[in-house]
N, C-alpha and C positions, 0 to 999 in steps of 0.2 A: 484757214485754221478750222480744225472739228469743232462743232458747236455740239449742243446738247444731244441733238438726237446722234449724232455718229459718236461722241463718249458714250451716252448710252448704250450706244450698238456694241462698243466694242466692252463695255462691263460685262453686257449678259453672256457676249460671245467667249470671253476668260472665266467669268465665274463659275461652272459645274468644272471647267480644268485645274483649277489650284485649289480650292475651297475645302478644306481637309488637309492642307497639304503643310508640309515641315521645312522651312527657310534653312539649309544647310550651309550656306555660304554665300558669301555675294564680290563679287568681279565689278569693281565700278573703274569703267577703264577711260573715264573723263570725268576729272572731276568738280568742275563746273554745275555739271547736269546737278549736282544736288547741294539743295537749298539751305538744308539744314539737317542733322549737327555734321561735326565734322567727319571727315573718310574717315580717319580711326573710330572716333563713339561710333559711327554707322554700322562697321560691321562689329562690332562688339556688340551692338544691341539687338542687329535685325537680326544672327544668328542664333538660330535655335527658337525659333517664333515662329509659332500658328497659324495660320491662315485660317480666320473665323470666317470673314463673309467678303466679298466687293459689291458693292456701293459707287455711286455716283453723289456727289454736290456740285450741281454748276457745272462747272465743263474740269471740273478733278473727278480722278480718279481713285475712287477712296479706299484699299484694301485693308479689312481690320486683321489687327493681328493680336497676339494673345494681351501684349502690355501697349501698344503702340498703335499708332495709324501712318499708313504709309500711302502718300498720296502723291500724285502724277499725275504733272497737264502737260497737255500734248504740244503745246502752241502750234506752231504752226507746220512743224514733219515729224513729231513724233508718233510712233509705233508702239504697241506692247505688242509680242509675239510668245507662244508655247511652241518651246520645241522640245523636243527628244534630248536624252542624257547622250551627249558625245557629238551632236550636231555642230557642224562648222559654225564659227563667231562671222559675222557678217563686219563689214569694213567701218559701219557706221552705228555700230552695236555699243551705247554709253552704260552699260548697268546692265549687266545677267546676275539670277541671283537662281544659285543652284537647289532644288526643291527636293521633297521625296518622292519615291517613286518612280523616278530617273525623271523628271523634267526639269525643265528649265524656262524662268520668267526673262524673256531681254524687251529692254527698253532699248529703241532703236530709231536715232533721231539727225538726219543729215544734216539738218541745218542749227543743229546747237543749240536751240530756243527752248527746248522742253526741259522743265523741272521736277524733281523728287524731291518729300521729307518727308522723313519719319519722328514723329512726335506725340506724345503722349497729351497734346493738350492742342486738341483741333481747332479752337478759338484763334490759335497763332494763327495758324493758315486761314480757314473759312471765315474768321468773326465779321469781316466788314463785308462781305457778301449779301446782297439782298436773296429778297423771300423767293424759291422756286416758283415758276409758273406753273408745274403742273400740281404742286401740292394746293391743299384748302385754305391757305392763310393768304393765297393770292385769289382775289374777289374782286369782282367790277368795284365795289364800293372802297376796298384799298385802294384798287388803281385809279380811280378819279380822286379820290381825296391827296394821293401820290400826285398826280398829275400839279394838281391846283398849287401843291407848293414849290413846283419847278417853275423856272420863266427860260425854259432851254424848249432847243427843237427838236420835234417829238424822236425821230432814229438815235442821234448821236447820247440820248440820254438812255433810251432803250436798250443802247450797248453799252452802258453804264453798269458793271456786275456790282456796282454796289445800291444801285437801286433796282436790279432784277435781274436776276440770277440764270445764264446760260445764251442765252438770245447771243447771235452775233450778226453779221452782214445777212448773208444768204437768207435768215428767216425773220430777219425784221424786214426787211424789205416785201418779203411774200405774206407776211401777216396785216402789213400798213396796204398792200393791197388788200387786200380782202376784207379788210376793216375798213376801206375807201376811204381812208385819210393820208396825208401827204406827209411823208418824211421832213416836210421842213417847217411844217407849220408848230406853233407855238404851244408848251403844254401844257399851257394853263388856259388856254384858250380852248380845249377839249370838254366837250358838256358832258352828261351823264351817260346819256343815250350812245353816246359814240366810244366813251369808257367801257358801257358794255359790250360795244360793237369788238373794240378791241380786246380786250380781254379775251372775249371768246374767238377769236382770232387767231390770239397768240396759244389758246390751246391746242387747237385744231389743226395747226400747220404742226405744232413739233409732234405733234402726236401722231399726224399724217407720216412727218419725217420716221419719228423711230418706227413704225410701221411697215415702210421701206428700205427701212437698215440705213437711214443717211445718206448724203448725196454723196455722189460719187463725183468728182466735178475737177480733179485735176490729179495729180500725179503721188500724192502722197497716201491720202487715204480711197481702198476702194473697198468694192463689196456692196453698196449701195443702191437704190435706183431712183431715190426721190427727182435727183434728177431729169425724168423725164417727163417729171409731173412742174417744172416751176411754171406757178405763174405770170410771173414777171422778172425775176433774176437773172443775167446773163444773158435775155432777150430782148433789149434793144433792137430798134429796126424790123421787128415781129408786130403782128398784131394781136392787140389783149386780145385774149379768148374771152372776154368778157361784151367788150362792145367795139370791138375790132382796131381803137384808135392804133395808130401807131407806138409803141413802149419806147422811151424818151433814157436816156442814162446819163448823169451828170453828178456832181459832186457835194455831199452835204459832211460837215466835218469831215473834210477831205474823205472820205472813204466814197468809193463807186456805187450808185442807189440808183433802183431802176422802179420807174413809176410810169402809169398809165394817168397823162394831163386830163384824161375825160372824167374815170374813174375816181383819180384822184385831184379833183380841184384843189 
């Protein structure tokens, strides 16, 4: 699934293409893919709307539009693409919405998972999402006092979007290195010193990540190259680059987490 830094990637990489741009129609050709309101209100509303700006919350994609926000997560294959007015519809293309200009916005998602809505009241969607890591209201001092009131293990709450916003597998795993603490250990059992540690951890890997356009790391989304940078992700059976132990992969809230035993006691 894209996490922060590859949504990011893929905001900045759509936003100077539509941004100015006039929603003339919308083809939603599965209608699953959206969340809310219904395929009729849908295109009754999103026709004839704006394109003010794209934005990102978390791992949505957030396009403002003149009355509305229309927001799209990828989960785990979905695509936004720009194309050309009169370009062939692709087999796995859930939502084209026809623009001015001659382009065309499609959302395009093989495995059915990704969501659309459009709503005039972003609370619906964003409200129980915790605070962005890269903005200023996420602080060593939030995230220890955050810490102190969980009694969970520190990844599987990390990937909690409602205690912090965007983080998923891939970059919790390489920030908990780098903050040489263990994905399983307890998070209230986390002191101040290592709150900081973390913290500035989790800024510096996504920041790292959208820097390199996102990892590139399997077959849905590419364009990326963070991946050749991981520290420990995916590298099991390698030696940390850090103090050479072996990188160890096994299972913490069932999800696949890779940690260095030296590094991270």
């Amino acid at each position: 699934m894209p996490e922060l830094p590859e949504v990011e990637t893929v905001v900045r990489s759509i936003r100077p293409h539509i941004t100015g741009k006039t929603i003339l129609d919308a083809d939603l050709r599965w209608a699953r893919t959206l969340a809310q309101p219904s395929p009729k209100k849908f295109k009754e509303q999103v026709k004839g709307q704006k394109i003010k700006n794209v934005t990102r919350r978390a791992k949505y994609i957030d396009i403002h539009l003149t009355d509305f926000h229309l927001y799209i997560h990828l989960r785990m294959s979905g695509d936004v693409q720009i194309r050309d007015m009169g370009a062939q519809k692709e087999k796995h293309d859930r939502l084209i919405l026809t623009l001015s200009q001659k382009k065309l916005l499609a959302f395009n998602d093989t495995r059915k998972f990704g969501r659309v809505w459009l709503t005039n009241d972003p609370q619906s969607v964003l409200g129980k999402l915790g605070p962005e890591p890269l903005e200023k209201e996420f602080t060593a001092e939030w995230l220890y006092n955050a810490l102190q009131k969980k009694k969970r293990q520190l990844k599987p709450l990390l990937l909690d979007q409602t205690f912090l916003a965007g983080l998923g597998n891939i970059y919790t795993d390489e920030a908990l290195h780098l903050a040489k603490l263990h994905p399983a250990a307890a998070s209230d059992s986390v002191n101040r010193k290592q709150a900081q540690a973390l913290k500035e951890a989790i800024v510096k890997i996504l920041s790292e990540g959208i820097k390199r356009n996102g990892a590139s790391i399997d077959w849905v989304y590419r364009g990326g190259e963070y991946q050749n940078h991981f520290r420990v992700y995916g590298r099991d059976g390698e030696a940390c680059m850090v103090c050479g132990t072996i990188i160890e992969k096994f299972y913490v809230g069932q999800r696949g987490t890779h940690v260095c035993p030296k590094c991270q006691r």
